[in-house]
C-alpha positions as CSV (number, residue, x, y, z in Angstrom):
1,X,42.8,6.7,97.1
2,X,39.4,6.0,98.0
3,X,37.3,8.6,97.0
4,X,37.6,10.9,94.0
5,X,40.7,13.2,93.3
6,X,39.6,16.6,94.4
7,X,41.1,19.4,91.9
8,X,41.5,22.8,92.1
9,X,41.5,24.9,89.0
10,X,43.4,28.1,89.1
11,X,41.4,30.6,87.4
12,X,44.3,31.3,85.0
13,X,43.1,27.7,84.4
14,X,39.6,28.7,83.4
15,X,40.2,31.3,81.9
16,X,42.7,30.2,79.4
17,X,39.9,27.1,78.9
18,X,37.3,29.4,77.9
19,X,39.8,31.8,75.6
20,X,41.2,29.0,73.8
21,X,37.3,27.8,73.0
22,X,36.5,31.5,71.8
23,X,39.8,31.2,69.3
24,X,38.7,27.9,68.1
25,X,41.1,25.7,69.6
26,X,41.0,22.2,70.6
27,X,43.2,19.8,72.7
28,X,45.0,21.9,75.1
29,X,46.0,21.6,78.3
30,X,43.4,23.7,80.0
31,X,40.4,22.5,77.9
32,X,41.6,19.2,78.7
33,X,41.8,19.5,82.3
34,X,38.4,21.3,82.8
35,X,36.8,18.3,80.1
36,X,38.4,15.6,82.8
37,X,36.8,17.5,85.6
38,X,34.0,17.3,83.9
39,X,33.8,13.8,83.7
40,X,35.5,13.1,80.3
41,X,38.6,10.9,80.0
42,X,41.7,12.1,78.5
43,X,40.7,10.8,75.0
44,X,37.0,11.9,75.3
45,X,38.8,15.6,75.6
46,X,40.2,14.8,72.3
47,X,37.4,13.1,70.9
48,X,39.0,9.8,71.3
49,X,37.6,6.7,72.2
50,X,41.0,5.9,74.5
51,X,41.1,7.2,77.4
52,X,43.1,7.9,80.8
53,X,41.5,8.9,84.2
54,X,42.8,10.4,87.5
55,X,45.3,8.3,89.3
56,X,44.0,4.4,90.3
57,X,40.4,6.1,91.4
58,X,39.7,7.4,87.9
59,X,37.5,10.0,88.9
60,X,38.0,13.5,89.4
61,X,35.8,16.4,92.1
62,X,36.4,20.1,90.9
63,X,36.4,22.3,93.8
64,X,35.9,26.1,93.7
65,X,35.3,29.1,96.0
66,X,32.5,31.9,95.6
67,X,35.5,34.2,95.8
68,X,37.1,32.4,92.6
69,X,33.9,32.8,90.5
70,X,33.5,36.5,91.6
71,X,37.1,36.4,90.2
72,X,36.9,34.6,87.2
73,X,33.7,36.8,86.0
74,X,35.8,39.9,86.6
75,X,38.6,38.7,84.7
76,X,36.0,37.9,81.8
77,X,34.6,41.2,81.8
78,X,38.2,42.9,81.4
79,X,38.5,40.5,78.3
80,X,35.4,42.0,77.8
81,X,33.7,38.6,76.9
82,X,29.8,39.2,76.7
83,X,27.8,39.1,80.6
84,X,25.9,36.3,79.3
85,X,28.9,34.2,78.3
86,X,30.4,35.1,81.1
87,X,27.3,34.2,83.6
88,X,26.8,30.8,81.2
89,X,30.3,29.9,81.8
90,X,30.8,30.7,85.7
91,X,27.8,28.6,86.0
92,X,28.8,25.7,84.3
93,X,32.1,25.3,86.5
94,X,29.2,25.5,90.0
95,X,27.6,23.1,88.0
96,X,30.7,20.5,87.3
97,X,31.5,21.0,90.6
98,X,27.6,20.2,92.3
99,X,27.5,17.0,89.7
100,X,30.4,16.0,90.5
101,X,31.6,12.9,92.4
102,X,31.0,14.7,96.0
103,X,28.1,16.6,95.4
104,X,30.0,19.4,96.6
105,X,29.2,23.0,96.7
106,X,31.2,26.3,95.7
107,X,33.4,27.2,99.0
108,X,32.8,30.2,101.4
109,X,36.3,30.4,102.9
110,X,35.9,32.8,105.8
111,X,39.5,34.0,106.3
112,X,42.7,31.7,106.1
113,X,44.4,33.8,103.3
114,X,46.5,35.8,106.0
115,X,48.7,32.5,107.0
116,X,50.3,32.8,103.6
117,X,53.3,34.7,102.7
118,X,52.0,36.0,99.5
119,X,52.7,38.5,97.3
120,X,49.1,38.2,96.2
121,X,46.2,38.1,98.0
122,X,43.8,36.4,95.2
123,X,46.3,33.8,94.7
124,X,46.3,33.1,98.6
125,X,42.2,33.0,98.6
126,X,43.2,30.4,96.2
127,X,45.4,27.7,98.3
128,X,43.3,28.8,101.3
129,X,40.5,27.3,99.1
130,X,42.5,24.2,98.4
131,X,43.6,23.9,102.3
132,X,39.9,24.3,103.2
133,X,38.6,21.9,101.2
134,X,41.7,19.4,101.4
135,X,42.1,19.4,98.3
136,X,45.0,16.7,96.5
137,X,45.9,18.5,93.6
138,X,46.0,22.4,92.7
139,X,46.8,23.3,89.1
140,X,48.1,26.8,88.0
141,X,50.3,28.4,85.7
142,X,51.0,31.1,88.1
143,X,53.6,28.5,90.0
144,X,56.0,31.2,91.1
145,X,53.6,32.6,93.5
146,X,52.5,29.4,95.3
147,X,56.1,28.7,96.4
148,X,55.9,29.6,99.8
149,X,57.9,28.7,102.8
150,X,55.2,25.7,104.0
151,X,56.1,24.1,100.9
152,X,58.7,21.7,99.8
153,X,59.6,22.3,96.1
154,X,61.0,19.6,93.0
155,X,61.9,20.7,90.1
156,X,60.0,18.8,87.6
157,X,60.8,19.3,83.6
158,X,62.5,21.9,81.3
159,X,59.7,22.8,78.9
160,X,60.5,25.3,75.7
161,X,57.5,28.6,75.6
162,X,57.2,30.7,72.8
163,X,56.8,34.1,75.1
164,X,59.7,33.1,77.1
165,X,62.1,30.6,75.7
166,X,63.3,27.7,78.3
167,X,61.4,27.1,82.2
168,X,61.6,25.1,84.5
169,X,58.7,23.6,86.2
170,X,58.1,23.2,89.6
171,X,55.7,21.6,91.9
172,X,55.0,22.1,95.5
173,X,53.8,19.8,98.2
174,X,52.0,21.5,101.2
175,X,51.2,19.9,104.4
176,X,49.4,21.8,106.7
177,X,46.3,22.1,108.5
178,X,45.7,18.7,108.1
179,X,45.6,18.9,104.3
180,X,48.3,17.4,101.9
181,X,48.5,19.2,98.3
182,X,49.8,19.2,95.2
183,X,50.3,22.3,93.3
184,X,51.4,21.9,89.5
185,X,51.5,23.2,86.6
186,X,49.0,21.8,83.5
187,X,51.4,20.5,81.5
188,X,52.7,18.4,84.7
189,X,49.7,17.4,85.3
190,X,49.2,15.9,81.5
191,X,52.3,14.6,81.7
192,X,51.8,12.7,84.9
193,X,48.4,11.4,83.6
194,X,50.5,9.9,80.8
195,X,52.6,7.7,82.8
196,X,49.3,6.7,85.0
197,X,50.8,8.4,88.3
198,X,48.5,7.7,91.4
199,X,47.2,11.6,92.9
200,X,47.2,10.7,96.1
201,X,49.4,13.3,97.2
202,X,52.4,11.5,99.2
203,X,52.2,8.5,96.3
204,X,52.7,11.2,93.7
205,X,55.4,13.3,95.6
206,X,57.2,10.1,96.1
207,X,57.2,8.8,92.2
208,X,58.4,12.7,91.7
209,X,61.4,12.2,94.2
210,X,62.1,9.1,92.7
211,X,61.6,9.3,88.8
212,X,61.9,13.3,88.5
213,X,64.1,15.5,86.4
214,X,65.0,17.9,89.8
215,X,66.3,18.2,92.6
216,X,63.9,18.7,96.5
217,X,64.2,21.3,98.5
């Protein structure tokens, strides 16, 4: 890939960054993630001098809609996280995202949502931000909902949860519009990062195909 891996952070993604911060956590999936956006390495995450990056490119573009940050500072409120946290935080993502790679700034996606057979419409805003902005990867932890019928689906690993016992994780591979995607789930995504997977979207689908735990369809 020639230019950086553009990422899309769920905002179950964000939020569970900022949540695990407020409980004093360190080192998890989500804080790592949204670190690596940032511009840290794996092991900077962990305050490590190792390091992985993003695929062969090594460097990582968040991308984010003005819909998503209205969203994200709602969910905060419910949690009932202070307004100036919440404003603090909100603006921090805008700001990974403007000094990132790209430059780029928060999305104003004007419709697109309706093409997608989803059972919620927030989560559609989502992966009609990703389309938009042709993004490669889209991490989530709300898989079940991306799984539409524009997207081909491998099963990826059998992970064990405290709330819910054994699951099975999934990603999905949308190619539409002119954009090719990756949706996954965090733990995927760390998990790929281990092995030093390329992002480019039909690279990594194709190392999935060939070296996964699941079966395509």
């Amino acid at each position: 890939m020639n230019r950086p891996v553009r990422v899309v952070l769920d905002v179950n993604i964000l939020v569970g960054n900022i949540m695990a911060h407020d409980r004093g956590r360190r080192g998890t999936a989500t804080q790592t993630l949204v670190s690596m956006v940032a511009g840290q390495t794996w092991g900077q995450a962990w305050g490590q001098t190792w390091g992985q990056t993003w695929g062969i490119g090594g460097k990582a573009q968040l991308v984010i809609s003005l819909d998503m940050i209205e969203t994200l500072e709602t969910v905060l409120r419910r949690l009932q996280f202070a307004d100036d946290k919440i404003k603090a935080y909100s603006g921090s993502m805008i700001d990974i995202m403007h000094y990132g790679p790209e430059a780029l700034d928060p999305y104003l996606v004007l419709g697109g949502e309706e093409r997608f057979a989803m059972p919620d419409a927030e989560d559609a805003g989502v992966l009609a931000t990703a389309i938009a902005a042709k993004a490669d990867l889209l991490v989530t932890d709300n898989l079940r909902d991306f799984a539409t019928k524009d997207a081909e689906i491998i099963d990826t690993q059998v992970i064990e949860t405290t709330a819910s016992g054994q699951r099975t994780l999934q990603a999905l591979w949308y190619r539409i519009g002119g954009a090719d995607l990756i949706v996954a789930h965090p733990f995927d995504i760390m998990h790929w990062m281990r092995l030093g997977y390329d992002f480019t979207p039909e690279i990594l689908w194709n190392a999935l195909r060939t070296h996964g735990s699941g079966s395509v369809r």
